[in-house]
N, C-alpha and C positions, 0 to 999 in steps of 0.2 A: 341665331343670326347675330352678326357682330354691331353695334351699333356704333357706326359711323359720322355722329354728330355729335357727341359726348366730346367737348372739349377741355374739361378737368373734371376732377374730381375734389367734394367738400370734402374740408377739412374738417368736417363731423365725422367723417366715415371713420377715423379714427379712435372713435368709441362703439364702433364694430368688433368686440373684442370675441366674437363667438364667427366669426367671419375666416372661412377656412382656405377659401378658394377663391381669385380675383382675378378673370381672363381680360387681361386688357391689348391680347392681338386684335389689331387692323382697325385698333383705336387710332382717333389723331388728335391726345390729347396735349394740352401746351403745359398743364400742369398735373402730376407730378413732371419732373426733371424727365429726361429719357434714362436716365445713368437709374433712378428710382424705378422707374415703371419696367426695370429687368429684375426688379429684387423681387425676393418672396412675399405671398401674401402677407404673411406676420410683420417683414420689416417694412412694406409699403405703408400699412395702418401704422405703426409705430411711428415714419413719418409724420404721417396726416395726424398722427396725438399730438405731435409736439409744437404745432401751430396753435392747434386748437387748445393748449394748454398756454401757451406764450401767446394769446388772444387775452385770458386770464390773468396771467401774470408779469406779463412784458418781457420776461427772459427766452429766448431763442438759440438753441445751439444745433449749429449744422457744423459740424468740426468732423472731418477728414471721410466724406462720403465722396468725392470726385466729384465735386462743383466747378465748369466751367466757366460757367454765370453765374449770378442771383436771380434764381428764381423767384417769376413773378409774384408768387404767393405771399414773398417777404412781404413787397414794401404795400400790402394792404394792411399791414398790419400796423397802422401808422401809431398805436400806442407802447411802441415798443421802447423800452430803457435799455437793455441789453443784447448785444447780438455779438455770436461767434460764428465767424465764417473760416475761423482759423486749417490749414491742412489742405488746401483743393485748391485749385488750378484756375482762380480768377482772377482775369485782368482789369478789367474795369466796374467801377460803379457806376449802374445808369443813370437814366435823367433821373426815372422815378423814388429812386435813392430820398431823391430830396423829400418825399412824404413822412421821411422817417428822424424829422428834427427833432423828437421828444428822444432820442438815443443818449444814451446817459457813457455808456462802454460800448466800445466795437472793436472789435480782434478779428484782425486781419492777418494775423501771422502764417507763414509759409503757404504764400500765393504768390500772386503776380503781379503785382497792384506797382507800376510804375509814378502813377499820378492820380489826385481826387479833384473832385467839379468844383468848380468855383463858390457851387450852393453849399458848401458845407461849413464856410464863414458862419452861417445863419445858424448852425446848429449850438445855440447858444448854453445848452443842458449838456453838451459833453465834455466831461471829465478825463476819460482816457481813453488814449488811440494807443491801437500796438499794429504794429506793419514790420515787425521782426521778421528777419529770412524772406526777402521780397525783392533779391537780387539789384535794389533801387540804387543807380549809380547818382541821382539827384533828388535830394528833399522836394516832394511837391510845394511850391511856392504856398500855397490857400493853408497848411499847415501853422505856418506863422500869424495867422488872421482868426486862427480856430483859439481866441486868447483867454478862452475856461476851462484849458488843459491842465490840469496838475499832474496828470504821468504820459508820457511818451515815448513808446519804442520804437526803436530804430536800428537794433542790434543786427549784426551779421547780413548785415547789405553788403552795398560796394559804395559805400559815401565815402568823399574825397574831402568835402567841407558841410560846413552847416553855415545858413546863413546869416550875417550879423543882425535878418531883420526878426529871430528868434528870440535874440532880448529883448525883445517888449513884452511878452509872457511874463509879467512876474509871478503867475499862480503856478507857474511850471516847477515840479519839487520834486517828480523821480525823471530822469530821463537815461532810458537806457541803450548807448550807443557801444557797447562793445562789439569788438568783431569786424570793425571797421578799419577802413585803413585811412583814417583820417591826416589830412596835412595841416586843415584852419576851420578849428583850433591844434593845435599839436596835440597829441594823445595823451603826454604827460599833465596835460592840462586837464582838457576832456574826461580824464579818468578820475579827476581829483573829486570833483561834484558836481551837483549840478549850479550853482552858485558861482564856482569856479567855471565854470563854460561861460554862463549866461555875463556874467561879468567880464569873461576874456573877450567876449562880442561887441 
């Protein structure tokens, strides 16, 4: 009999390594993902390890499993320093994003990530944002506010400018904008450094 009230599944279960078989039809769980709870036993626990291991050690890599969302399971994990969501198909960060201010790196590359929440000013411990391949035809504003940036990508969007309120970063030392079809700064600029940008601002 299928049980019916199981709404996810621990992320212990991931040290089920002797674990062959895992029927989760006419379940209505919220976590794992739906895209996850189609995969093999083997890769659903391999899943569920890499929480339970980035519980441990703060690093988290979901990179190119067909993420819609962020799944809920992330942002319990509010001691996390690193995270890749890089390769899957999300558009936004939710509210509860915000629990995860101890983030140190977050890659976001080739998603869909138009814009981030205004709570990410507050994420005072992050160092590098990458949102390469993210089709973004406008810098989200709260970018220029996140001012303990020292690397930022930006490459292979559709950015037309950057905005002058990016020179207040002075901790900002790679930024990588290729691929773009920038106007302002001009590109011969833009490409010289990042020094060179920040100062043309």
């Amino acid at each position: 009999m299928a049980c019916t009230r199981l709404f996810g599944l621990p992320i212990s279960m991931g040290r089920l390594t002797n674990l062959t078989e895992l029927d989760l039809r006419e379940t209505k769980l919220v976590t794992p993902p739906k895209v996850v709870q189609a995969w093999e036993t083997e890769d659903i626990l391999d899943y569920l390890a890499r929480y339970d291991e980035a519980d441990r050690n703060g690093v988290l890599d979901l990179v190119d499993i067909g993420l819609a969302a962020i799944p809920v399971e992330v942002t319990d994990l509010t001691g996390l320093t690193e995270l890749s969501l890089a390769g899957n198909t999300i558009a936004e960060l939710p509210n509860d994003f915000a629990y995860l201010s101890n983030l140190v790196d977050i890659n976001l590359d080739r998603n869909r990530i138009q814009n981030l929440p205004m709570f990410m000013m507050h994420f005072t411990n992050l160092t590098s944002l990458s949102m390469n391949q993210n089709g973004m035809a406008v810098l989200p504003s709260i970018v220029c506010n996140i001012t303990s940036l020292t690397e930022l990508g930006l490459a292979h969007n559709k950015l037309l400018y950057l905005p002058p309120k990016l020179g207040i970063n002075s901790n900002l030392v790679h930024l990588h904008i290729e691929g773009n079809n920038l106007r302002c700064p001009p590109t011969e600029i833009a490409t010289k450094s990042v020094a060179a940008t920040i100062a043309w601002q």
